[in-house]
N, C-alpha and C positions, 0 to 999 in steps of 0.2 A: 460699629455703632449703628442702630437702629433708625431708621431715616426719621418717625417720629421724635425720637430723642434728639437728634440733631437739632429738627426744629424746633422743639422745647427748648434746647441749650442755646439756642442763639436767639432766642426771644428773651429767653433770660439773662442774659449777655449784655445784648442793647439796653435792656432796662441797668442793666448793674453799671455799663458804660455811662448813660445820662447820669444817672446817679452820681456818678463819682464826677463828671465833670460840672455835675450843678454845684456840688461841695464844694469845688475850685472855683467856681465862678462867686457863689455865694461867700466865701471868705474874701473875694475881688469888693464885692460890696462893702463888706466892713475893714477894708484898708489893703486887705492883699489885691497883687499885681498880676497881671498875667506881661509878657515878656513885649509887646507891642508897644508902639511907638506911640506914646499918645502926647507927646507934646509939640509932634510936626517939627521937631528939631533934630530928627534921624538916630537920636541916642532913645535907650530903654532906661524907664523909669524903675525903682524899686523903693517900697515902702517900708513900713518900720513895723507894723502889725502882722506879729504873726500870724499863722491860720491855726484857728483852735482844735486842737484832738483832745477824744475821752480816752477815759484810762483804760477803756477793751481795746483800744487801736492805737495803732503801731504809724506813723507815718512813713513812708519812702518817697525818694525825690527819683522824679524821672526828669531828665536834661537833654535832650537831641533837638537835633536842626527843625522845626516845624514849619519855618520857611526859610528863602535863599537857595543857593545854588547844591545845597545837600541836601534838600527836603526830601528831594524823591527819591532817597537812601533811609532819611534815619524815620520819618515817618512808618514806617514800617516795622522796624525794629520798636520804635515805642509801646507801637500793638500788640507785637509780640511779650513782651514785658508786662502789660495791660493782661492780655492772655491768662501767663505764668499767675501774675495778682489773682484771677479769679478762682484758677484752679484751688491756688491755695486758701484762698477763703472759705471757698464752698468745701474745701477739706476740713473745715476748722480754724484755718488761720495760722500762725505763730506763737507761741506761747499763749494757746487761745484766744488769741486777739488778731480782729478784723484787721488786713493789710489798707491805709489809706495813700494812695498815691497823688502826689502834690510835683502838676507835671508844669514844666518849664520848658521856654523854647531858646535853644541858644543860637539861632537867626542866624546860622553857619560865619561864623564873626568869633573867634578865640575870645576877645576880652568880653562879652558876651556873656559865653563857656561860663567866666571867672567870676562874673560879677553874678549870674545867677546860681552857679554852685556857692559858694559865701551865703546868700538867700535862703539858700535850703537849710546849711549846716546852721547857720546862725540864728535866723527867724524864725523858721519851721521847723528848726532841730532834726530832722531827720535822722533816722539809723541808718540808712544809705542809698548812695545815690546810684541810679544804673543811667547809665550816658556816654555820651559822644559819639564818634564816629573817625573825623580825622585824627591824626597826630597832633596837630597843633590844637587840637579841643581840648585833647586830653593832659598837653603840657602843659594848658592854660588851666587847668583845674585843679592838678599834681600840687603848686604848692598849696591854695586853698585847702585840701584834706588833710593835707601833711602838717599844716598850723593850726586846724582845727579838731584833726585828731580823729576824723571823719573815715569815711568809706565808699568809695570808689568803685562799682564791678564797670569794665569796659569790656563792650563786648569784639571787637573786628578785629581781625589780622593788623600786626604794624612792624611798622624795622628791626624792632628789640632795642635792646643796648639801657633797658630801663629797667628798674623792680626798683619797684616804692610799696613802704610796709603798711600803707595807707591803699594801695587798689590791687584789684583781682585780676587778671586778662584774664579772659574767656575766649578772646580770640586767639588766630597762630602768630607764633613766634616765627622768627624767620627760618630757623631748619623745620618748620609744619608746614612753609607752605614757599618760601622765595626759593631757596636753598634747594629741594628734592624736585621743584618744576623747574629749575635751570639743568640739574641733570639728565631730566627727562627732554628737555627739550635739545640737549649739545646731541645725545645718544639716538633722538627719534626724527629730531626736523631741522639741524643744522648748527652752524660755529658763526654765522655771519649776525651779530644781533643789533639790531636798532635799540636803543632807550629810552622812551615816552616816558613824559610824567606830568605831574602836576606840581609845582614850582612852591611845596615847602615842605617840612622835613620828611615824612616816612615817603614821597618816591627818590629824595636826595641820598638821603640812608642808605634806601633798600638797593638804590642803585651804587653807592659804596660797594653794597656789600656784591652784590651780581657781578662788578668789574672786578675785584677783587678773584672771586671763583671764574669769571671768563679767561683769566691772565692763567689761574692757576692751571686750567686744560687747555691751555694754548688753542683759547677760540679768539675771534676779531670782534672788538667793537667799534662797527660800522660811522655811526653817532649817534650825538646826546644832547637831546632836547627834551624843554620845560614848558610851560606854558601857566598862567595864573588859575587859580580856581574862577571858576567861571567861563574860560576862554570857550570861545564858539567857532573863529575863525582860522582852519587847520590846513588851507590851499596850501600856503608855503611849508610844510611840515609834510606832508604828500608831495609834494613836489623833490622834495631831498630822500625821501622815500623809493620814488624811482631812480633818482639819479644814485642810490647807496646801492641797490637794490638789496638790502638782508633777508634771510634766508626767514631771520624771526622778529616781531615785534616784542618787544616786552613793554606792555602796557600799567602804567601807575597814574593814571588819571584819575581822579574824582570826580563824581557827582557829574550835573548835566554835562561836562565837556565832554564827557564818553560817547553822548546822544550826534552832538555835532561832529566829531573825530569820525567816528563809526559809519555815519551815515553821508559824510564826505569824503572817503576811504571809496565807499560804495558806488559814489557820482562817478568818482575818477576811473572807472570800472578794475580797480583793484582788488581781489576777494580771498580766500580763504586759500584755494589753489592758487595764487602766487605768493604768497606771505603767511605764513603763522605769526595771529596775534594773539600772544596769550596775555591776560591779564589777570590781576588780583584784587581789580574793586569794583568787576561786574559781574553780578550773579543774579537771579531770577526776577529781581524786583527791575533791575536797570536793564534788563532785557526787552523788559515790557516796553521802558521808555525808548529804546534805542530803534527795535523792530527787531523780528529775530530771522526773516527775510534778511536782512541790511548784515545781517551778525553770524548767521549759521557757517559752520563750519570751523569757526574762532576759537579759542581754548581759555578754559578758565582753571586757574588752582584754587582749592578749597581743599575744607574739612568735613564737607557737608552741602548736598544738591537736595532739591525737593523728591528727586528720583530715586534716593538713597531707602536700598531694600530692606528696612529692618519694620517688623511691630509696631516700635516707640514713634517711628515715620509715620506709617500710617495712622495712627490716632493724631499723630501732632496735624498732619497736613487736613484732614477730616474736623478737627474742632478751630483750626485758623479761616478754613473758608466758611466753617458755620460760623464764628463771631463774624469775619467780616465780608463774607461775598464767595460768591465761586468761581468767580473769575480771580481774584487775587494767588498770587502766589509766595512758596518760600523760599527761605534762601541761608546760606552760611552765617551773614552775619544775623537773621532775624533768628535761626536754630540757637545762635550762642546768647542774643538776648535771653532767649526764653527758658533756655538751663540755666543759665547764671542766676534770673531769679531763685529759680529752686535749691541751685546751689546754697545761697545766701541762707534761705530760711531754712537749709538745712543746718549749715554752721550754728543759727539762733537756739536752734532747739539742743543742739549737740552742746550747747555752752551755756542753757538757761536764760540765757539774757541778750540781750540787743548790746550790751557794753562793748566796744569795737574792738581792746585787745581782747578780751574774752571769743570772739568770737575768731577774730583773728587766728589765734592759737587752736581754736577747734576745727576750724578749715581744713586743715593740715592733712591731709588725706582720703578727704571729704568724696565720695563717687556717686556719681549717676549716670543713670540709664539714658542717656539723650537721644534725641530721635533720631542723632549722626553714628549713634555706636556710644557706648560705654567714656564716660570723660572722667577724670581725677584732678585733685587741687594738687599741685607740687607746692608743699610744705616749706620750702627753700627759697624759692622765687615768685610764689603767687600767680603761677602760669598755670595753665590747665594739660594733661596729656588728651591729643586730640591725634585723629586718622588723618592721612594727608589723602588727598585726592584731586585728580586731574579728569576735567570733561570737557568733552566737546559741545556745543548748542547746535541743537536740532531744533528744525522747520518747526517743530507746535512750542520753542523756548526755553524746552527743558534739556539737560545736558545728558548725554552718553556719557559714562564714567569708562575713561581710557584705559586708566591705572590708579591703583590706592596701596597702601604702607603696607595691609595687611592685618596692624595690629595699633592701637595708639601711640604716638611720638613722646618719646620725656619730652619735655620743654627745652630748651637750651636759647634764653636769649640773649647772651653775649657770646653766641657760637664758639662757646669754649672748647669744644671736640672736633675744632677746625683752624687748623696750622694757618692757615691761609689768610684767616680773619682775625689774625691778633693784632693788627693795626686799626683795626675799626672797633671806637669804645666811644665816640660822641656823635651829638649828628652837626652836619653842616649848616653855614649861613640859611638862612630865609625862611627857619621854622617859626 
């Protein structure tokens, strides 16, 4: 892209962004909500006036953490989605009609999630909503679209053991990305593992399912610790750290507690050369937050790095820092935001209509060119086939890719092609 064009395209961008957020604010005026607290009672309000659309335009709900302990995850992913919206407008749109997005913050709080997805489908009627981030967001939403008949694309990796005929994952299932980095990890950096997580359901799950495959190749698990969303304070967690000493971390943390973990991992002069921590819910965006000094040398699974050498990369990463800066960067789950839209408006046009089993049905083998490689809807379970990939973070926060699939993964998330894992079908207490 032409360095003039860029700066065309993100002047025009900004302007399409105001735009779209005066439409929201403006419908705020005549009765519509935005997600904050305005009665100094710590609970969110929700009104009863919808926001008006004309008949060229299409409403979609966007729903991610905009503040709280997720913000500096889903924030980003919103943009991305944001992104995806303009592309396709300035294409034409969807069945010729202008995409309006009607964006919601669900304050990293599950009932939240629930109470503003309800919002969308029911006030703003929405054709569908792209959101979340944790597991418990998304379980807090699953019945909402399932009684309302609604549409759900969720974009991040999560435990599996779910398919609801009401949402999409666009993230990895657990053989795309828990599953092939614990093999990579028994075969490259050791059997001794530690289990970090964030204390409710997909690091309780995922870790089901890890001890489950660590028994199966007769590796040890060292120990098993949790910590709340939000947690800051990780001295005592380091400290059983040394006295384990494991060979690997496997990290399920969420949100800022990665920043504090990470960077008092670093105090204790613990680093990359005594322990591998690989993780699955930091990727470019939380690197920033973390410090990639504090981080380098750490390993991440994904589907998808900013450094990922294809075409459809370089345009994505070239018009993200044109809408939003050049210091920003991307990442797995901001890449699966911003295909899923396209996904979606792909399924609208393949089925005429916005009607959700209509489109539903038309999904069903649905492909794109995503800036991670080539993805597909699995017809079966509403998973997407994605590349698995593992990297390292390097000194400027972008990852070296160690090893990748080679080819996209089917889905599988009831790890039904694993003997190992036929005990694991629910998740545990404190989702």
């Amino acid at each position: 892209m032409e360095r003039n064009t860029v700066k065309k395209k993100k002047k025009w961008f900004a302007g399409w962004m105001l735009a779209s957020f005066m439409f929201v604010l403006a419908a705020c005026g005549s009765g519509e909500t935005t997600s904050e607290d305005t009665t100094g009672t710590g609970e969110s309000q929700v009104d009863e006036a919808p926001v008006e659309v004309e008949d060229d335009q299409i409403a979609v709900g966007i729903l991610h953490s905009l503040s709280g302990t997720m913000a500096m995850s889903e924030t980003s992913v919103r943009d991305a989605e944001l992104l995806a919206i303009e592309e396709i407008n300035e294409a034409g749109g969807v069945l010729g009609k202008e995409l309006v997005p009607i964006i919601e913050d669900g304050q990293s709080e599950p009932p939240v999630f629930s109470e503003r997805a309800a919002k969308l489908l029911q006030q703003d009627e929405v054709a569908v909503i792209f959101g979340g981030w944790t597991s418990a967001s998304r379980k807090a939403m699953l019945p909402i679209v399932e009684e309302n008949n609604g549409l759900l694309f969720y974009p991040v990796q999560y435990e599996g053991m779910e398919a609801s005929p009401n949402i999409f994952y666009a993230g990895a299932a657990p053989n795309q990305q828990i599953v092939p980095a614990v093999d990579w990890l028994l075969e490259n950096r050791g059997t001794e593992f530690f289990l970090l997580g964030s204390d409710y359901v997909f690091p309780r799950l995922a870790n089901q399912i890890i001890k489950a495959q660590l028994e199966e190749n007769g590796a040890t698990l060292v120990d098993e610790q949790y910590t709340p969303l939000g947690h800051t304070d990780y001295n005592t967690i380091i400290s059983r750290i040394r006295e384990s000493k494991p060979q690997v971390i496997f990290n399920t943390l969420n949100g800022d507690s990665n920043v504090a973990f990470f960077q008092q991992l670093s105090d204790a002069g613990i680093t990359s050369n005594d322990v591998t921590v690989l993780s699955v819910s930091v990727a470019e965006e939380e690197i920033r937050g973390i410090g990639a000094r504090v981080i380098e040398g750490h390993l991440a699974s994904w589907n998808y790095y900013q450094s990922t050498d294809t075409p459809e990369n370089q345009s994505f990463v070239e018009n993200y820092k044109a809408a939003y800066g050049d210091d920003r960067v991307t990442g797995d789950p901001i890449e699966a935001a911003y295909f899923m839209v396209h996904l979606w408006a792909q399924a609208v046009e393949a089925a005429g209509t916005t009607d959700v089993d209509a489109v539903r049905e038309a999904a069903a083998g649905i492909e794109f060119n995503a800036p991670g490689g080539p993805v597909k809807v699995d017809g079966d379970n509403q998973h997407v086939y994605k590349t698995v990939r593992i990297g390292e973070v390097q000194s400027d926060g972008q990852f070296l890719e160690l090893w990748n699939s080679g080819e996209p993964v089917k889905p599988d998330p009831y790890l039904d092609n694993y003997d190992w894992a036929s005990g694991i079908s629910s998740a545990v207490a404190g989702d």
